[in-house]
N, CA, C and O of each residue as an XYZ file, in Angstrom:
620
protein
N     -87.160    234.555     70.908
C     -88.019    233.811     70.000
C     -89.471    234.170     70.320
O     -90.006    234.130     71.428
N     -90.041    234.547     69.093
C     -91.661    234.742     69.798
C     -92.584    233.714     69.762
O     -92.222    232.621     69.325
N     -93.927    233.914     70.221
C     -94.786    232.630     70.593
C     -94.887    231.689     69.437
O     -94.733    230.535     69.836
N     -95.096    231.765     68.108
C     -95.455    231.721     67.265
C     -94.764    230.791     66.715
O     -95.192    229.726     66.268
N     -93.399    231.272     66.742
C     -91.869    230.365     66.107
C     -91.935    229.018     67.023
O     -91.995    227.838     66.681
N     -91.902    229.603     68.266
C     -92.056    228.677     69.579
C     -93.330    227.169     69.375
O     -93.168    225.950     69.435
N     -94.241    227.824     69.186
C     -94.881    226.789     69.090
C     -95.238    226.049     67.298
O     -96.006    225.103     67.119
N     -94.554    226.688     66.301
C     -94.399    226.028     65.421
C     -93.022    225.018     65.632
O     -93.063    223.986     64.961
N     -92.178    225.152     66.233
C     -91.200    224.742     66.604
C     -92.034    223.062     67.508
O     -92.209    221.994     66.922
N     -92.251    223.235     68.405
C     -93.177    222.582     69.323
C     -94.009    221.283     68.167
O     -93.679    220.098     68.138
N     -95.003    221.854     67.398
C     -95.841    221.243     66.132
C     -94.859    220.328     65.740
O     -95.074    219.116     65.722
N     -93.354    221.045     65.295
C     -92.856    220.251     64.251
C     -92.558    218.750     65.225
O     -92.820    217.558     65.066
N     -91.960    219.460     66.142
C     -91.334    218.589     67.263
C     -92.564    217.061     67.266
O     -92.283    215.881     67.059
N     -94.021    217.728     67.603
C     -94.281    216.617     67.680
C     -95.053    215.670     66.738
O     -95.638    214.651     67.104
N     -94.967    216.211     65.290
C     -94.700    215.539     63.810
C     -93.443    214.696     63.791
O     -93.545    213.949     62.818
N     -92.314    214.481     64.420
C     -91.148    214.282     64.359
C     -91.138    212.991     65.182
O     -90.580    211.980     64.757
N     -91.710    213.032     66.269
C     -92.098    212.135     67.436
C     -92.911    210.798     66.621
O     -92.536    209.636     66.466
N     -94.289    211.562     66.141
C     -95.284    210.829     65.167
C     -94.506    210.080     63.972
O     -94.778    208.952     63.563
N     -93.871    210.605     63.673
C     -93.453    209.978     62.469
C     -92.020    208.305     62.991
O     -91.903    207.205     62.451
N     -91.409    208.785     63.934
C     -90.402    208.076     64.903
C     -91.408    206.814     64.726
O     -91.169    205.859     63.986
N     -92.477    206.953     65.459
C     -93.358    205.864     65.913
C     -94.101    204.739     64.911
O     -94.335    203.532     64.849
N     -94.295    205.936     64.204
C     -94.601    204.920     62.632
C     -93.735    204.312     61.929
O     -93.943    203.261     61.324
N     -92.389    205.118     61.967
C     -91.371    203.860     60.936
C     -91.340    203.134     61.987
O     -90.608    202.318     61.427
N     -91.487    202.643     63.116
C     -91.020    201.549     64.129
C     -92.146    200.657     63.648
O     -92.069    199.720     62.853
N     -93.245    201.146     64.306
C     -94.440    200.035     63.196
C     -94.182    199.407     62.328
O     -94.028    198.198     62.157
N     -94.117    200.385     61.641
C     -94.107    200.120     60.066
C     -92.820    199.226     59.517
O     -92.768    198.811     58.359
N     -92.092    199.056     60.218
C     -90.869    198.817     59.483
C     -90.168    199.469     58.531
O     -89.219    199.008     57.896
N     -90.812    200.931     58.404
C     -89.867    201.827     57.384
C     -88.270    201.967     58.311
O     -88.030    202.272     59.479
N     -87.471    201.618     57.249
C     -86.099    201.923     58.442
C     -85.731    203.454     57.259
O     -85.002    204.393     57.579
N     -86.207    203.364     56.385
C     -85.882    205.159     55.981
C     -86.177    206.021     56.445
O     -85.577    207.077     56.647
N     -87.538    205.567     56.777
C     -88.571    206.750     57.684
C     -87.838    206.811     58.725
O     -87.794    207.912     59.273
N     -87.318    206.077     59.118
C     -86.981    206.417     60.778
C     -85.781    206.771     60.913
O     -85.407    207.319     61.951
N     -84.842    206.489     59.745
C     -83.780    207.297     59.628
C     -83.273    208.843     59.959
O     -82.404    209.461     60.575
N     -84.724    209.070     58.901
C     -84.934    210.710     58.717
C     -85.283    211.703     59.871
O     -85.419    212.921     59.751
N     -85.438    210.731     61.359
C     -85.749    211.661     62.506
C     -84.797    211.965     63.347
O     -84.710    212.994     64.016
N     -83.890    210.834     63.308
C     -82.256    211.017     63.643
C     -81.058    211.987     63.363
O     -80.480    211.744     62.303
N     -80.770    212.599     63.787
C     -79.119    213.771     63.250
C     -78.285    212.219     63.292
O     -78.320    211.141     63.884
N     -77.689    212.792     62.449
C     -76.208    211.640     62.039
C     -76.003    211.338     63.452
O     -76.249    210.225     63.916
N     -75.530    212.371     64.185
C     -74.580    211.955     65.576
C     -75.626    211.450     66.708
O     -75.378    211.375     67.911
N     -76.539    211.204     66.228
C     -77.606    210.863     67.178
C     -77.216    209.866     68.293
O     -76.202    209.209     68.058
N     -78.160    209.528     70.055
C     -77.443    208.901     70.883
C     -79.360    208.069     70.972
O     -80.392    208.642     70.625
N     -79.251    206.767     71.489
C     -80.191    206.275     71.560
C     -79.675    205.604     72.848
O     -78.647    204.947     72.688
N     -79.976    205.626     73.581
C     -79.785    205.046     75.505
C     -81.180    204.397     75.709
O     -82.322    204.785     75.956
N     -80.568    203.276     75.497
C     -81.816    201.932     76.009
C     -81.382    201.397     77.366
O     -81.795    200.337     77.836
N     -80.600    202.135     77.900
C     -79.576    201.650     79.283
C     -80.364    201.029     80.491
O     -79.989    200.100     81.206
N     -81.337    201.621     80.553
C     -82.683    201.463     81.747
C     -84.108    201.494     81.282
O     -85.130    201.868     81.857
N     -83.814    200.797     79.591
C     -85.057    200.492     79.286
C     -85.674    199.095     79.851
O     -86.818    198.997     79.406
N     -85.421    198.248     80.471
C     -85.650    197.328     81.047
C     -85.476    197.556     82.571
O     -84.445    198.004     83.073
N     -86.633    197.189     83.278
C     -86.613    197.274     85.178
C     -85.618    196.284     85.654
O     -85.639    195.119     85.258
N     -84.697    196.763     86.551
C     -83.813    196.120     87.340
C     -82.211    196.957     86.472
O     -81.863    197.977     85.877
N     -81.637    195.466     87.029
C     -79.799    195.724     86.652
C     -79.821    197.012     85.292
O     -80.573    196.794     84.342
N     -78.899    198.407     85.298
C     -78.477    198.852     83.845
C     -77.896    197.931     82.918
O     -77.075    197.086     83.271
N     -78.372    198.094     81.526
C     -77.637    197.161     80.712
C     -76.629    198.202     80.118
O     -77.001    199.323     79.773
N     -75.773    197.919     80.050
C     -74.822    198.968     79.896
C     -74.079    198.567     77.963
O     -73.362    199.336     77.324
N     -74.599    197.110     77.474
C     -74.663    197.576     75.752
C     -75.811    198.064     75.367
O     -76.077    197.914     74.174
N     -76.518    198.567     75.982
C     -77.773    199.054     74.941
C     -77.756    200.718     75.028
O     -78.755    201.410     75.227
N     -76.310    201.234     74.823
C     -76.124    202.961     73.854
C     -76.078    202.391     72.641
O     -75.668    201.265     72.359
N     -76.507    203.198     71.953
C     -76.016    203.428     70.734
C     -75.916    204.723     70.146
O     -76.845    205.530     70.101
N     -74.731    204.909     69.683
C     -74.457    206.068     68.730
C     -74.625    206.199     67.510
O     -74.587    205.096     66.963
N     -74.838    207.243     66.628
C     -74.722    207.574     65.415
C     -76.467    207.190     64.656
O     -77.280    206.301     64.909
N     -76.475    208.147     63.834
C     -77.884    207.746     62.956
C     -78.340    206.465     62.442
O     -79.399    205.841     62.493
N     -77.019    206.251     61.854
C     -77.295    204.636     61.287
C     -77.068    203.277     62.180
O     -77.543    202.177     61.897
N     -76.469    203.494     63.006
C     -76.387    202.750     63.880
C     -77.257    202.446     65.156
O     -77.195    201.537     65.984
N     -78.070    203.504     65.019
C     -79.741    203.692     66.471
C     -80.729    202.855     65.327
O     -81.383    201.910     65.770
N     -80.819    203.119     64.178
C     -81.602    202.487     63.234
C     -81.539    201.227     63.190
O     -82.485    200.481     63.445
N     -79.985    200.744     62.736
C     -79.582    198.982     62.747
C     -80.278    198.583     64.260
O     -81.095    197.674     64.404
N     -79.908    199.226     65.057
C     -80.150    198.074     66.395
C     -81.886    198.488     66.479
O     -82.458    197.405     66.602
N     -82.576    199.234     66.467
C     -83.840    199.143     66.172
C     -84.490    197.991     65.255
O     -85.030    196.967     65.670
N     -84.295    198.434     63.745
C     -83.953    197.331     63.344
C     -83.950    196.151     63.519
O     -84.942    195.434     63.393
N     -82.764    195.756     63.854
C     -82.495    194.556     64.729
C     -83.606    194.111     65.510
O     -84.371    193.243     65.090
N     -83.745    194.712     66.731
C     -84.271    194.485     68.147
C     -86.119    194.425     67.282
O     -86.866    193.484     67.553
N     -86.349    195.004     66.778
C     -88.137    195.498     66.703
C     -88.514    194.791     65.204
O     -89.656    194.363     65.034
N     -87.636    194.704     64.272
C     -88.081    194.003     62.835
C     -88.454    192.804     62.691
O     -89.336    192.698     61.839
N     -88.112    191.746     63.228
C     -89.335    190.822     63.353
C     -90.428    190.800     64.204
O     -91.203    189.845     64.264
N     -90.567    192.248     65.153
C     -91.978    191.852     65.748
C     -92.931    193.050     65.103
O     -92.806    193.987     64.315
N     -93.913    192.470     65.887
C     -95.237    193.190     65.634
C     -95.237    194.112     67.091
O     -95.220    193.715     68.256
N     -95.262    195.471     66.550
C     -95.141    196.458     67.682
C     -95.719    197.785     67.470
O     -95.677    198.351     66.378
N     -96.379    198.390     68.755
C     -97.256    199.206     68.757
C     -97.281    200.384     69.840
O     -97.793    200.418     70.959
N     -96.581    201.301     69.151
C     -96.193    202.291     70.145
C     -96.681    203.388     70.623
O     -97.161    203.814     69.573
N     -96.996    204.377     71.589
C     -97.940    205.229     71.619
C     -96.900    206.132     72.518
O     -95.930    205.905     73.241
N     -97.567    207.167     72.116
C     -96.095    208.371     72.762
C     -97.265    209.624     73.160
O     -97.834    210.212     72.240
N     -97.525    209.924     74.435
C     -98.585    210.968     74.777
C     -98.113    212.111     75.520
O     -96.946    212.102     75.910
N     -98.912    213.156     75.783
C     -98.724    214.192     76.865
C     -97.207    214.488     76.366
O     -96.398    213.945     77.118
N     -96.791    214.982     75.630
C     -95.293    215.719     75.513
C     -95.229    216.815     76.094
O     -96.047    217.732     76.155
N     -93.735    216.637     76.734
C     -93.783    218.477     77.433
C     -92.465    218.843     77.002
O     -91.435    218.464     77.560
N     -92.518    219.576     76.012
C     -91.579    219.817     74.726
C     -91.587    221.573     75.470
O     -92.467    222.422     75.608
N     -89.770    221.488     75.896
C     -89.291    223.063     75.888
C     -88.313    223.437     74.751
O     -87.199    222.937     74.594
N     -88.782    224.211     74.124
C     -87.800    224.817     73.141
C     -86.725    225.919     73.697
O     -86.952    227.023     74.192
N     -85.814    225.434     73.518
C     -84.547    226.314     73.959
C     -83.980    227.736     72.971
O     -83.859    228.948     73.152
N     -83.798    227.006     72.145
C     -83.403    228.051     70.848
C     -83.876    227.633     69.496
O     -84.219    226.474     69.260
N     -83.891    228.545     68.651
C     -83.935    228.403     67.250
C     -83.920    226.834     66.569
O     -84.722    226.233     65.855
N     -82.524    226.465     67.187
C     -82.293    225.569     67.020
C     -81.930    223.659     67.779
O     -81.348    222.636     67.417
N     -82.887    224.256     69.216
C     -82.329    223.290     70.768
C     -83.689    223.477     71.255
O     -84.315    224.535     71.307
N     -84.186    221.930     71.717
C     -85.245    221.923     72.010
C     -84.933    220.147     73.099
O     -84.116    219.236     72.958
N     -85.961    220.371     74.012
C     -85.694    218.925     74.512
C     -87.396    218.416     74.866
O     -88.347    219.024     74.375
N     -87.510    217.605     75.489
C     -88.519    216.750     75.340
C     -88.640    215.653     76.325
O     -87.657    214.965     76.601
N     -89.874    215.442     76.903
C     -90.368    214.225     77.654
C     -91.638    213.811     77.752
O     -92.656    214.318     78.223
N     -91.374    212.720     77.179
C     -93.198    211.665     75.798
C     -93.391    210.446     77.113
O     -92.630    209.614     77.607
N     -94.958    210.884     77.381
C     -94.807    209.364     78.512
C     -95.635    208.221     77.203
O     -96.587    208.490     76.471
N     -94.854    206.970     77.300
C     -95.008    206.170     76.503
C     -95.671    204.843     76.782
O     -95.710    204.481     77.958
N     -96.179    204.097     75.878
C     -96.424    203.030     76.270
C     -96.153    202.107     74.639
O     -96.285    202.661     73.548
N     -95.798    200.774     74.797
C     -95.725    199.594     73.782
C     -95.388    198.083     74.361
O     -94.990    197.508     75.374
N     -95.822    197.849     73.020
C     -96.465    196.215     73.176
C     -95.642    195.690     71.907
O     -95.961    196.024     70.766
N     -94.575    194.857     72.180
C     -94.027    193.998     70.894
C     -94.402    192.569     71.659
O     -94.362    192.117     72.803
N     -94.867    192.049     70.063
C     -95.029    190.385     70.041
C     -93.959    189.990     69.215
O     -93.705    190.404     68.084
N     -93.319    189.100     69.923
C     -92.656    187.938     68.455
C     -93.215    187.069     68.159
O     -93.367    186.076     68.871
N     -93.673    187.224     67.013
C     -94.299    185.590     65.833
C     -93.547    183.918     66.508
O     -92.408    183.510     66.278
N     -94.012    183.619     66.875
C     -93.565    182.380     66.776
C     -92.517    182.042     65.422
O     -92.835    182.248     64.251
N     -91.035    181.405     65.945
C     -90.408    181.191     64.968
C     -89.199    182.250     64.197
O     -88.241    182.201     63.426
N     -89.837    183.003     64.838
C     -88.955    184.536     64.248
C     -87.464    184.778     64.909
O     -87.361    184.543     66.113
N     -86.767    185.053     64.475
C     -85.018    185.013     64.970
C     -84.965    186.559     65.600
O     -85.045    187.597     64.944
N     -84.816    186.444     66.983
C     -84.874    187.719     67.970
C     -83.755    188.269     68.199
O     -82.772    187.590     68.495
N     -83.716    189.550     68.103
C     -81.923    190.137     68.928
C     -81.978    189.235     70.275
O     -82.824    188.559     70.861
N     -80.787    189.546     70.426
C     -80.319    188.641     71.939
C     -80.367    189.261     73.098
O     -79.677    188.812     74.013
N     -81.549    190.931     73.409
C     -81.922    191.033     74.266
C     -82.836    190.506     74.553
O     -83.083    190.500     75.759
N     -84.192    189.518     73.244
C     -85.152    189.751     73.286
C     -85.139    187.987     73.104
O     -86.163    187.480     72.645
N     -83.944    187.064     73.480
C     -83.634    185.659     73.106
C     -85.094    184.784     73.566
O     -85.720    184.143     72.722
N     -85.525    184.858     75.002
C     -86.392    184.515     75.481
C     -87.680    185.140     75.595
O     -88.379    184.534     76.407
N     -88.216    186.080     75.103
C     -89.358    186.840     75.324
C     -90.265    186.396     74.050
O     -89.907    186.327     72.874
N     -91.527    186.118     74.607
C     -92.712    186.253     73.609
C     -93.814    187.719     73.546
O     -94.686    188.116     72.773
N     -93.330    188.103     74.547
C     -94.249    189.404     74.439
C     -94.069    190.229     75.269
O     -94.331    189.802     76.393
N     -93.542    191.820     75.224
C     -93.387    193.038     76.137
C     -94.193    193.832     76.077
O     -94.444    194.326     74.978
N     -94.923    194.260     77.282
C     -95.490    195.761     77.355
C     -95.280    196.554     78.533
O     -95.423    196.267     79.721
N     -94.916    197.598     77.967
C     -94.358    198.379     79.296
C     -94.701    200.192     78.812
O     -94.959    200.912     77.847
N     -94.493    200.197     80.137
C     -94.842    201.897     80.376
C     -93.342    202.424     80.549
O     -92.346    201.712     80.673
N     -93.398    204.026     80.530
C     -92.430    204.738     80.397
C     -92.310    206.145     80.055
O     -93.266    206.894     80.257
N     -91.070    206.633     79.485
C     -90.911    207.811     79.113
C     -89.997    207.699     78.057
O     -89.461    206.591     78.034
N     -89.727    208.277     77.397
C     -88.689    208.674     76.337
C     -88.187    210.740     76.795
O     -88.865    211.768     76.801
N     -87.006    210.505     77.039
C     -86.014    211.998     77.632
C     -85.678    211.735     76.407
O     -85.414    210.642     75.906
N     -85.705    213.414     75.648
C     -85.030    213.703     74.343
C     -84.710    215.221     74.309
O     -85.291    216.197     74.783
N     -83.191    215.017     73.328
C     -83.085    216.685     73.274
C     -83.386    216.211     71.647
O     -83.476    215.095     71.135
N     -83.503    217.672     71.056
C     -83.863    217.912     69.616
C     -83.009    219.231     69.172
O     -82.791    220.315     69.712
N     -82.644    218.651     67.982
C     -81.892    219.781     67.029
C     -82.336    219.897     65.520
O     -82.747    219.091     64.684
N     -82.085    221.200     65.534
C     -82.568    221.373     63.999
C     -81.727    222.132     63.208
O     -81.221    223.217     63.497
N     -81.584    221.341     61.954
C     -80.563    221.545     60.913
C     -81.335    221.609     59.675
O     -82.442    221.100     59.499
N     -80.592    222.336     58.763
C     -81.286    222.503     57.220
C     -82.718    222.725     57.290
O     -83.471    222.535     56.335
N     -83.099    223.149     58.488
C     -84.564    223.670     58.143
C     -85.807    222.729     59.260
O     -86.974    222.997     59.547
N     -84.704    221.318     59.754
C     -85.652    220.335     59.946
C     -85.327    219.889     61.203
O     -84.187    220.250     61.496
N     -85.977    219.119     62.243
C     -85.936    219.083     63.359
C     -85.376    217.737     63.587
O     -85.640    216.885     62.739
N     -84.872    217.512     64.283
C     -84.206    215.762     64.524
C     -84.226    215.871     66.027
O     -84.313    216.873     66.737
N     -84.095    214.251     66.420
C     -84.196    213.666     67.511
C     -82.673    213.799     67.245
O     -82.125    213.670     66.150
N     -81.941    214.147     68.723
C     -80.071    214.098     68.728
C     -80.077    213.405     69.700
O     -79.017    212.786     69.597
N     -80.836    212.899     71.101
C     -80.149    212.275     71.947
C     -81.535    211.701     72.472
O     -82.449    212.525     72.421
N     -81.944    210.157     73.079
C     -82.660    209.613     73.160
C     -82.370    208.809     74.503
O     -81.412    208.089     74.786
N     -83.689    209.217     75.368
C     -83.055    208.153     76.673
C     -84.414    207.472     76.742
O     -85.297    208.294     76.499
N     -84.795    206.490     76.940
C     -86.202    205.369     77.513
C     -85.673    204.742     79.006
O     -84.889    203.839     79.297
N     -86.302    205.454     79.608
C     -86.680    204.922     80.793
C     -88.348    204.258     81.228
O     -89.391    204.851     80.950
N     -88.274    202.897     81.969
C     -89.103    202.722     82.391
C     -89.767    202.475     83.525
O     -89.024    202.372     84.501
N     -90.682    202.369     83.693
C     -91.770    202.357     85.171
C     -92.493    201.226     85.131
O     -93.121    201.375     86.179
N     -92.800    200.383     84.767
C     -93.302    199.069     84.504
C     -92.822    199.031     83.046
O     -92.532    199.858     82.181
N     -92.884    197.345     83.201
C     -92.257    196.528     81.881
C     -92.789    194.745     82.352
O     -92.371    193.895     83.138
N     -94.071    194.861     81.224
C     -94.261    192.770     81.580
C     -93.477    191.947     80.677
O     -92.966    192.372     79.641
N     -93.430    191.235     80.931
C     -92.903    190.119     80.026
C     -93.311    188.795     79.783
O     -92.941    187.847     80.475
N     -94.139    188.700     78.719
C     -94.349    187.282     78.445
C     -93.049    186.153     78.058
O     -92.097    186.556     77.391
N     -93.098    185.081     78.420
C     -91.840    184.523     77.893
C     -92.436    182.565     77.672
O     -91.648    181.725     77.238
């Protein structure tokens, strides 16, 4: 692959990232659809410090979306994804590590997933581990891990 492909590859990659972050904002759940491969893996396993939670995989495109969804649609949340160190493997295989940071509030009153039963407010630091594949032309997130390094919790 030459430099060129490589780092258009890279660009798209992190248009792909950008856009992830905004349907979460935003509450677009189409938008955020569209960054996912169908078979996509979303591992929230050690997104929280301490014990693994061992229900928070999720598989499949539509199903990383629902529990997003779920978990982030009634709050107000604000995500920031920096410094990527995006290796492209092939044509079509690329992986990725975004050091991250976000802040969800829940509204007073608002009906929370039941990781989030007791919390009024998270901000935490981290990373997001990702591989990336590209199909029909376009780049997708295929496998998603969040790990973190600090995590507060208002409650």
């Amino acid at each position: 692959m030459d430099l060129l492909t490589r780092l258009e590859a890279i660009e798209d990659i992190k248009q792909l990232k950008a856009r992830y972050f905004r349907g979460i904002d935003t509450k677009d759940w189409d938008l955020l659809r569209t960054v996912f491969t169908d078979d996509a893996v979303l591992d929230n396993r050690r997104s929280k410090l301490g014990p693994v939670d061992e229900s928070a995989r999720f598989s499949g495109g539509d199903h990383v979306v629902e529990y997003v969804r779920s978990a982030a649609g009634p709050a107000v949340t604000a995500h920031l994804g920096v410094m990527p160190e995006i290796t492209v493997l092939s044509e079509t295989e690329a992986e990725g590590v975004w050091k991250m940071e976000d802040v969800v509030t829940f509204p007073e009153g608002v009906e929370r997933h039941e990781r989030f039963a007791d919390v009024r407010r998270i901000h935490g630091y981290g990373h997001y581990h990702e591989r990336y594949r590209k199909a029909d032309g376009e780049w997708r997130i295929a496998h998603c891990v969040l790990t973190r390094i600090s995590l507060e919790l208002e409650r």
